[in-house]
VONUNU-141538 format. One record per residue (C-alpha): residue in three letters; x, y, z. Coordinates in steps of 0.001 Angstrom, whole numbers, padded with zeros to 6 digits, always signed. Each point is the difference from the previous one (the first is absolute). Layout:
<atoms>
ALAXYZ ...
</atoms>
This chain:
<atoms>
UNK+031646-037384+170555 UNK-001721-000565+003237 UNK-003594+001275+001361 UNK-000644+002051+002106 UNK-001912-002942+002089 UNK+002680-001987-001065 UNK+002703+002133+001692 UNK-001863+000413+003416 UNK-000551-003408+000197 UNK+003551-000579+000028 UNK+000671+002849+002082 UNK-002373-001514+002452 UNK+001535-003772-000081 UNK+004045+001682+000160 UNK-001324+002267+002633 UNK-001322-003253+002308 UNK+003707-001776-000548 UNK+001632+003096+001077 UNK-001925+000380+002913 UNK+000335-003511+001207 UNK+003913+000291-000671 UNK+000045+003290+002310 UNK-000892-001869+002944 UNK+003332-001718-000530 UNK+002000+002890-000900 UNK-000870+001814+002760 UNK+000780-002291+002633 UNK+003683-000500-001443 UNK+000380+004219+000082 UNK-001199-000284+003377 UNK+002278-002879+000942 UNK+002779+002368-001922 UNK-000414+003090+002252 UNK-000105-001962+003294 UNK-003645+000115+000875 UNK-000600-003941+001371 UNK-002588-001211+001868 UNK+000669-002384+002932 UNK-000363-003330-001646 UNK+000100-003783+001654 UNK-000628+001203+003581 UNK-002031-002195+002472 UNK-003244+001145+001054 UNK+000812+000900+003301 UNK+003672+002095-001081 UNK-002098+002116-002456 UNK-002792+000968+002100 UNK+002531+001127+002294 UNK+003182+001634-001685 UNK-001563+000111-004263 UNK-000565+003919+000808 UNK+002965+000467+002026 UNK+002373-001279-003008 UNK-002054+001432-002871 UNK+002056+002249-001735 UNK+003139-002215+000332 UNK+001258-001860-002632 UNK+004036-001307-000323 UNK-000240+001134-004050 UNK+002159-002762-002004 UNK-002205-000295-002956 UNK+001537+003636-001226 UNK+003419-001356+000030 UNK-000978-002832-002301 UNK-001801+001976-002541 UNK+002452+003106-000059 UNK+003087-002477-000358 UNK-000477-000772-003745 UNK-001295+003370-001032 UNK+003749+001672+000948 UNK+001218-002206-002375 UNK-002249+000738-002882 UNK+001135+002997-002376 UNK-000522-000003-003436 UNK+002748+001875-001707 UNK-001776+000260-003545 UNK-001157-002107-003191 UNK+001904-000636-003063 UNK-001572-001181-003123 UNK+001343-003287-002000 UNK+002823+000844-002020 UNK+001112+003048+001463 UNK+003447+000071+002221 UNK-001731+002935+002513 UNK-002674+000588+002070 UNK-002679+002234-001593 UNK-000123+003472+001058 UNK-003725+001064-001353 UNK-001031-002851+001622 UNK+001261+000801+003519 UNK-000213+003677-000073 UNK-004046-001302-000010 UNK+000614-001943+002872 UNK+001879+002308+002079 UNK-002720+003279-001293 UNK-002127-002060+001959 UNK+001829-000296+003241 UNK+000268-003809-000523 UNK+003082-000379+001742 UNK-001943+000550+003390 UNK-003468-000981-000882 UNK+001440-003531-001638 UNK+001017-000714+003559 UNK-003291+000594+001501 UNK-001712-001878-002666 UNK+002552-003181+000465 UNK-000458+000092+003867 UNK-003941+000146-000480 UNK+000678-003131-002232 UNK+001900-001390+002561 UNK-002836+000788+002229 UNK-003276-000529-001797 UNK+001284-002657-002257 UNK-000416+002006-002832 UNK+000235+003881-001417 UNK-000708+002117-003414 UNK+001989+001965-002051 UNK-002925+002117-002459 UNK+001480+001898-002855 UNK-002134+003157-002188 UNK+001237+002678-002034 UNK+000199+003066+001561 UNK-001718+002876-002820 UNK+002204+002601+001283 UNK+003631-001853-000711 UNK-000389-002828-002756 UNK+003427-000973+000790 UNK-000740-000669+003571 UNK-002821-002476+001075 UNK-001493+000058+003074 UNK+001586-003610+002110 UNK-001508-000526+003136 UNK+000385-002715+002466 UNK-003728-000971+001641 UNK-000868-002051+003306 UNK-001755-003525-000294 UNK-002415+001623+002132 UNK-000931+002214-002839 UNK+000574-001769-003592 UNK-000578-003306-001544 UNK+000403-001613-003686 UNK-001761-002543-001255 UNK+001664-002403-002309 UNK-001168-001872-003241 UNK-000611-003776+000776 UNK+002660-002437+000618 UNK+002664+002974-000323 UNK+001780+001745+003092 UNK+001531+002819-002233 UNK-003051+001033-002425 UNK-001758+002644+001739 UNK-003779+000319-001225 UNK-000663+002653+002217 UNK+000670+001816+002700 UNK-001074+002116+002331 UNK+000859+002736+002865 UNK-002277+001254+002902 UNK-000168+002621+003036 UNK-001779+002320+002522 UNK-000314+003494-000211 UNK-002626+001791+002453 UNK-003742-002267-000255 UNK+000754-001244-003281 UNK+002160-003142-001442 UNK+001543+000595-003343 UNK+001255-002964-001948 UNK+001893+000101-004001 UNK-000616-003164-002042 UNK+002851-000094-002456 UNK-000257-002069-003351 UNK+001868-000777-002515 UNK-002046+002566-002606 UNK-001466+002339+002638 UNK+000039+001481+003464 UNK-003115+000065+002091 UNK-000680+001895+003402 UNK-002725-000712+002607 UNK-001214+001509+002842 UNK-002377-001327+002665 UNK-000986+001693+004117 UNK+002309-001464+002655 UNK-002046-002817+002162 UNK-000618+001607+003487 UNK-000144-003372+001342 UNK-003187+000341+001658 UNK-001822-003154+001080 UNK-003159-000782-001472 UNK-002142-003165-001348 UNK+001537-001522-002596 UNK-002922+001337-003110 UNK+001005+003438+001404 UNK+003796-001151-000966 UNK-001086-000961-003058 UNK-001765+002650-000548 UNK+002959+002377+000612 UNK+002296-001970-001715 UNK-002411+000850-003515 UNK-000488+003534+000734 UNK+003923+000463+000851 UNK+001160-002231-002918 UNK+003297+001213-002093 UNK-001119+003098-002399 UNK+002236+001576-002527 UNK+001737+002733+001095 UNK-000254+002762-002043 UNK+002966+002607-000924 UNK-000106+003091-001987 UNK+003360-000177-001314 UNK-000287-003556-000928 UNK-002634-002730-001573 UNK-001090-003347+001758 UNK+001607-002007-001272 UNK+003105+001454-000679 UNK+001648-002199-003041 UNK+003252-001458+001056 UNK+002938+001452-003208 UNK+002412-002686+001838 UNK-001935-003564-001127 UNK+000606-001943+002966 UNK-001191+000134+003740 UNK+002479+002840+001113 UNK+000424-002183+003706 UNK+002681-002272+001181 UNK+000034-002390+003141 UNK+003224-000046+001798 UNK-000963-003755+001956 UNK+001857-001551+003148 UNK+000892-003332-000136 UNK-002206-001210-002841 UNK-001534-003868+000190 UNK-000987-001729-002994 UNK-003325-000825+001027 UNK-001078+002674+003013 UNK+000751+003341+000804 UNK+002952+001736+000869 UNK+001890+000008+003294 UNK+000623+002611+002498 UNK+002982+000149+001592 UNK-001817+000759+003698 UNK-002674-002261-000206 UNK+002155-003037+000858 UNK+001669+002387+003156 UNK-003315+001289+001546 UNK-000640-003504+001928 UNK+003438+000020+001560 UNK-000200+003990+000358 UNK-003232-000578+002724 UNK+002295-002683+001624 UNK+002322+002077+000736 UNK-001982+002686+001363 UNK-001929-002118+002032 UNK+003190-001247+001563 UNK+001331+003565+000776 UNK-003386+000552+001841 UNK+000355-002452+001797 UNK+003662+000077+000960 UNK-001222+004424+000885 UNK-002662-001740+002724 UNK+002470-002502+001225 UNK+002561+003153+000795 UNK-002503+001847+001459 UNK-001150-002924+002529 UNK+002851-001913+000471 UNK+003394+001517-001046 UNK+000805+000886+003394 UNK+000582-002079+003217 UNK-003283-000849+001714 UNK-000373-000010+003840 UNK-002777-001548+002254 UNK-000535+000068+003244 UNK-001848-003003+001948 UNK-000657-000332+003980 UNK-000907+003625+000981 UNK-003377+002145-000421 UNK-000139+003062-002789 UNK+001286+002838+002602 UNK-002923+002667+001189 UNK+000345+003277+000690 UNK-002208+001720+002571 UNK-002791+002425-000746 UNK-000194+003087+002157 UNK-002774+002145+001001 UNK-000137+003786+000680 UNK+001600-000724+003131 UNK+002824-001559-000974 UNK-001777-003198+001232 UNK+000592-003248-001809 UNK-003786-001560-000815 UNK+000957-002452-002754 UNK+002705-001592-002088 UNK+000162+000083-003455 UNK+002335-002445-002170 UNK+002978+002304-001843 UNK+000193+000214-003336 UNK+002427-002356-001552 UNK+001100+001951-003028 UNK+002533+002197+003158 UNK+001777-003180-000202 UNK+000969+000011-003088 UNK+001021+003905-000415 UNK+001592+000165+004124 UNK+001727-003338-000338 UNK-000703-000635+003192 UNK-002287-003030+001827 UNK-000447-000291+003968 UNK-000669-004113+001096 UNK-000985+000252+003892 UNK-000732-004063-000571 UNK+002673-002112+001098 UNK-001272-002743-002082 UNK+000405+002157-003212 UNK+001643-001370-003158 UNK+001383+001742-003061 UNK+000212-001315-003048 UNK+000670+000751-003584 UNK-000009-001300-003579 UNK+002503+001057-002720 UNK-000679+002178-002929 UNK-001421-001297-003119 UNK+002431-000940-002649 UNK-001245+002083-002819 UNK+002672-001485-002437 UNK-002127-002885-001141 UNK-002371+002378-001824 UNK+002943+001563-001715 UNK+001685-002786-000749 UNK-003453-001039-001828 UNK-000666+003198-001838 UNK+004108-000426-001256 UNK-001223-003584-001735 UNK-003459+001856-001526 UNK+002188+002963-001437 UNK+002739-002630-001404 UNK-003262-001866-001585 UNK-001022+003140-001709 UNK+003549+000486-001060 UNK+000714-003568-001591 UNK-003655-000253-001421 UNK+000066+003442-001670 UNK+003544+000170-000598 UNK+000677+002657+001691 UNK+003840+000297+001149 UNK+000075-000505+003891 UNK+002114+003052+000373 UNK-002896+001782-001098 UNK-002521-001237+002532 UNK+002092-000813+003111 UNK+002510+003207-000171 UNK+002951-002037+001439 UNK+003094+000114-001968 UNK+003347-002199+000794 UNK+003325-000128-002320 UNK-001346-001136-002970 UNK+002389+000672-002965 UNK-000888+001026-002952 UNK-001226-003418-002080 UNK-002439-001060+003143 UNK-001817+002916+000380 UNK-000513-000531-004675 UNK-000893-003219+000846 UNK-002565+001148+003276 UNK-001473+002046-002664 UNK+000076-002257-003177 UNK-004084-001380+000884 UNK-000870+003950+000030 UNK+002043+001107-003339 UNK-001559-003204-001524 UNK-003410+001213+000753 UNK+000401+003493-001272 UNK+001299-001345-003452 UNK-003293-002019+000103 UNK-001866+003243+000014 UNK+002105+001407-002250 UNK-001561-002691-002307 UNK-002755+000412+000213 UNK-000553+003462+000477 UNK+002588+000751-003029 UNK-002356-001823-002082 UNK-002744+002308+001080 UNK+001915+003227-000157 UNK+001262-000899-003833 UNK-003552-000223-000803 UNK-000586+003648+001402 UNK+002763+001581-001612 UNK-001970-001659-003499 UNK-002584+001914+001001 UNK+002065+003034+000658 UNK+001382-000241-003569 UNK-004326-000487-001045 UNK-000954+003372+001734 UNK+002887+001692-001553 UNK-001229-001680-003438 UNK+003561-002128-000540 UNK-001816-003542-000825 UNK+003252-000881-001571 UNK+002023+000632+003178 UNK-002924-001426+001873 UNK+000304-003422-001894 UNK+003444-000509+000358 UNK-000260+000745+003652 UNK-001766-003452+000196 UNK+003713-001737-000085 UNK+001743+002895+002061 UNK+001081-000216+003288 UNK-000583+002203+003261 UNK+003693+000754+001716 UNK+000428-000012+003901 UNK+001845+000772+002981 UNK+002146-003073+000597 UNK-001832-001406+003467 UNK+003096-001695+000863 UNK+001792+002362+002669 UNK+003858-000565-000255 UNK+002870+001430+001911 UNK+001590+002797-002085 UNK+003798-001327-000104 UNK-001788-003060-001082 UNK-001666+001414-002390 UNK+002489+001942-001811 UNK+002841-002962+000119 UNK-002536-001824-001907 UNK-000924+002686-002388 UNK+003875+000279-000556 UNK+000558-003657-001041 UNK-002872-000238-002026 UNK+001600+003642-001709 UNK+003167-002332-000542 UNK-002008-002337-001940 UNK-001519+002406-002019 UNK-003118+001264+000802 UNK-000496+003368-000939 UNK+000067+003036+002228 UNK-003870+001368-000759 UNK-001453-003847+001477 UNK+002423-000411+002900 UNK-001212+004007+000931 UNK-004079-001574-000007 UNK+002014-003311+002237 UNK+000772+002738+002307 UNK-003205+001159+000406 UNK-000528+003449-001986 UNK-003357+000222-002006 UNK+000248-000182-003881 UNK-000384+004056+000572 UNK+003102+000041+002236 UNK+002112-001818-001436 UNK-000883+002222-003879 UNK+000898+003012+002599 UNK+003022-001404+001095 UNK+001351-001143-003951 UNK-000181+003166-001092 UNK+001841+001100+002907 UNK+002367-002379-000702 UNK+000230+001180-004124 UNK+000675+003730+001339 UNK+003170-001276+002304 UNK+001495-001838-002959 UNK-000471+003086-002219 UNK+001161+002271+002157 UNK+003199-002359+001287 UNK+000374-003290-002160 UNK+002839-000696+000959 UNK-000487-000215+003675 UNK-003241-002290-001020 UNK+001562-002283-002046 UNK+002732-000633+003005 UNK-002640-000021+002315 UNK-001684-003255-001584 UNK-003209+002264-001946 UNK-002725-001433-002192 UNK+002151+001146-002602 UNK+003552-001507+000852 UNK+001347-002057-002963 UNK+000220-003745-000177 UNK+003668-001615+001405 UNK+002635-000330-002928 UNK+000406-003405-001111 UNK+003072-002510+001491 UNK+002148-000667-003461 UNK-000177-003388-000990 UNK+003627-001293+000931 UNK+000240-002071-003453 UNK-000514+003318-001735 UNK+003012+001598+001541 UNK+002525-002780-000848 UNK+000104-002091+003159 UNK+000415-003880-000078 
</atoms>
C-alpha cells in the first residue's frame, strides 16, 4: 500500500505527462472542428490578407478521422467455449450507453492517438458497473516496466470552478487529490516556486468515503484504447500526419480568394490621355477650379470619355484561377492515398463504377478499420474482465482473457451481393444462426429473430419445413443401384 507522499508524488509526475500530452491533443480537436491558422504564408501575404482569411479553413482532416469510426460497431463479447454472445455482459455495455459513447471514445482515439475506457462498481446496482469512456486530455496509465499491457497505475484529472481534482487509482486502493487552479499570473520564478508548494496536490476529503478508498476489484480499473501503436514510441494519431497538408491547402484557397478578387475579371488601361477634371463652381455658378473625378464612377457608370486623339486602350485577360485548383485536387488525393481514405470520400465525384471497384476504392479504408478493431478489441476484452471483477465473477473474468469482442463487419457490400453469397454458403452448410450475424444482425438480433423463427415453425411446420427452415430435414439418400438388382 502506497503513502500518502508516495501517492502525490505520483500524482504530481502523471499530472506533468498529461499536461505536456494536452498541448498535443488539443491542437488535433482544434484541427478536428475546423479552427486553422494560416500556415506557410510569405511575410508580405500575411501581413496583408492573415486577418482577412482567419476563420477559413477547407476542413479535410474530419473526413479522415470520421471515415473509420462509421465502420466501427461492436456487436457484443462471447466468452471461449460458448456458441453465443453473452447477454449479462452486454446488457452492461449497453446500461451504459456504450453504443454511442464507444464511438466518441474511438474517434478521440483516432484523434488524440489514444483514449480510456475506466470501469467501478456502481453501489446502487451490483450488477451494473459504471463503464465510461475518458479523453486523453483527461486520463493516463502508467505501465509496469518493459510491459505495454500491465497497468501499475493510473490516473484521471479535471476542472471544476478554482480547483483541479485528480483520482490516483491502484491496484489495492483509490486515492483523490485536490490542489487551487494556477491563475497564470506572471511572477519571478521563487514566487512560482513558491506557489507551486503552497498549491501542491492535498487529499481531498469526502464524508461518505475514506482516502484512500481500497480498490474490491485487484487491478487498476483503467484501460487504454491506443491508435496505431509502435513498438518503441508512442502511438499515432490519425490527424497528425494530415495537419501539414491541411495548412497547404488553405493557404492555397487564400490565395486563389485574392487572385479572384484582383484579377478574375478583364483588366482595362488607358494610356495617352490626362485623368478627366471636372470643374468646381462657386456661388455664382462660376467655374474657379478643376478638380480630377473620382475614378470609382467608372467602374459603377461603365462609362469613360477620351477627348485625346492619341489615346490607347488596352486590356489583359482574366487570371486563370484553375491552376490553384488543380493543385489543391493533387493535396486532397495525397491525403487520400496516404491516409487511406477512399477518394470518393474526399473529392465527392462519382462516375459508373460497378459494384467490385467501388470494394476495391474502399479496401485501404476497411483494412484500416479491422486494424483498429485489433487493437482496440484487445482493449475492450480487457474491460469487459473488469466488468465481470466489479460484478465479483473472477471466474467469468478469467476466461474472458481468451474471448473475443464481435463487430460490425466494416466491409460495406451490395445487398443482392450479399445475400447470393449468404445463399451458397447456406448450400454448403453453414447454419442459419451464423449466416444471420454474416448479414449483419447483432448476436441480440439475430437470438430475437430465432425465436421468431421457432414460433413460425410451431405455429405452421409444415409451411417451414417447405420453405427451407432451420428445422427442414436432411435430403433422403440416392439408393445404391447394386442394392436394387442392377448390373
Amino acid at each position: 500500500m502506497a503513502t500518502q507522499e508516495q501517492a502525490r508524488r505520483l500524482v504530481d509526475v502523471l499530472a506533468m505527462e498529461l499536461t505536456s500530452r494536452t498541448k498535443d491533443v488539443s491542437k488535433h480537436d482544434r484541427y478536428y472542428r475546423g479552427k486553422h491558422p494560416l500556415k506557410f504564408a510569405s511575410d508580405e501575404f500575411r501581413k496583408y490578407c492573415a486577418s482577412r482569411y482567419e476563420g477559413f479553413s477547407d476542413n479535410w482532416v474530419q473526413p479522415v478521422a470520421d471515415s473509420p469510426v462509421e465502420r466501427l460497431t461492436v456487436t457484443g463479447v462471447q466468452v471461449p467455449g460458448e456458441l453465443k454472445a453473452d447477454a449479462d455482459l452486454w446488457a452492461v455495455w449497453q446500461r451504459n450507453g456504450l453504443d454511442a459513447d464507444s464511438q466518441l471514445g474511438f474517434l478521440g482515439a483516432g484523434n488524440a492517438a489514444r483514449c480510456f475506457v475506466l470501469v467501478w462498481g456502481d453501489p446502487d446496482d451490483e450488477d451494473t458497473p459504471c463503464v465510461t469512456f475518458e479523453d486523453a486530455s483527461s486520463a493516463i496509465v502508467q505501465y509496469e516496466p518493459g510491459s505495454r499491457r500491465r497497468r501499475r497505475a493510473a490516473m484521471k484529472m479535471w476542472q471544476d470552478g478554482f480547483s483541479e481534482f485528480a483520482t490516483l487509482y491502484l491496484p489495492t486502493e483509490v486515492w483523490k487529490f485536490e490542489r487551487p487552479l494556477s491563475a497564470g499570473d506572471k511572477k519571478s520564478p521563487q514566487m512560482a516556486e513558491a506557489d507551486a508548494v503552497m498549491d501542491s496536490w492535498k487529499p481531498r476529503e469526502m464524508a461518505s468515503e475514506p482516502n484512500p478508498q481500497p480498490n474490491p476489484m485487484g487491478v487498476v480499473p483503467m484501460v487504454e484504447l491506443p491508435n496505431r501503436p509502435l513498438l518503441a514510441s508512442e502511438p499515432v494519431s490519425d490527424v497528425s500526419g494530415v495537419i501539414a497538408m491541411q495548412d497547404a491547402i488553405n493557404l492555397l484557397w487564400a490565395m486563389l480568394f485574392t487572385n479572384a478578387d484582383y484579377a478574375s475579371l478583364t483588366q482595362r488601361i488607358v494610356t495617352g490621355a490626362e485623368v478627366p477634371k471636372v470643374p468646381i463652381l462657386d456661388s455664382a455658378g462660376q467655374k474657379v477650379g478643376e478638380r480630377p473625378i473620382d475614378l470609382k464612377k467608372f467602374v459603377t457608370d461603365r462609362i469613360l470619355w477620351l477627348e485625346n486623339p492619341e489615346a490607347k486602350v488596352d486590356s489583359w485577360p482574366a487570371a486563370q484561377l484553375t491552376a490553384y485548383t488543380e493543385v489543391i485536387e493533387v493535396c486532397v488525393g495525397h491525403i487520400a492515398a496516404q491516409t487511406r481514405t477512399p477518394q470518393h470520400y474526399l473529392v465527392g465525384k462519382m462516375a459508373n463504377l460497378s459494384g467490385d471497384a467501388l470494394i476495391a476504392a474502399e479496401t485501404g479504408l476497411v483494412k484500416r478499420a479491422e486494424e483498429k478493431q485489433l487493437w482496440f478489441g484487445q482493449a475492450l476484452r480487457e474491460v469487459f474482465q473488469l466488468i465481470c471483477l466489479a460484478r465479483d465473477d473472477a471466474a467469468k473474468g478469467k476466461a474472458l482473457a481468451g474471448g473475443t469482442v464481435l463487430w460490425r463487419d466494416p466491409q460495406s457490400r451490395n445487398l443482392a451481393q450479399l445475400t447470393d453469397s449468404l445463399l451458397k454458403l447456406k448450400q454448403i452448410g453453414f447454419p442459419f444462426e451464423w449466416l444471420a450475424l454474416r448479414f449483419g444482425l447483432t448476436p441480440t438480433e439475430v437470438a430475437t429473430l430465432m425465436d421468431m423463427r421457432a414460433r413460425e415453425t410451431e405455429l405452421d411446420p409444415v409451411s417451414a419445413i417447405m420453405g427451407g427452415g432451420f428445422n427442414e430435414p436432411p435430403p433422403p439418400a440416392v439408393p445404391d443401384p447394386a442394392d436394387a438388382g442392377v448390373p
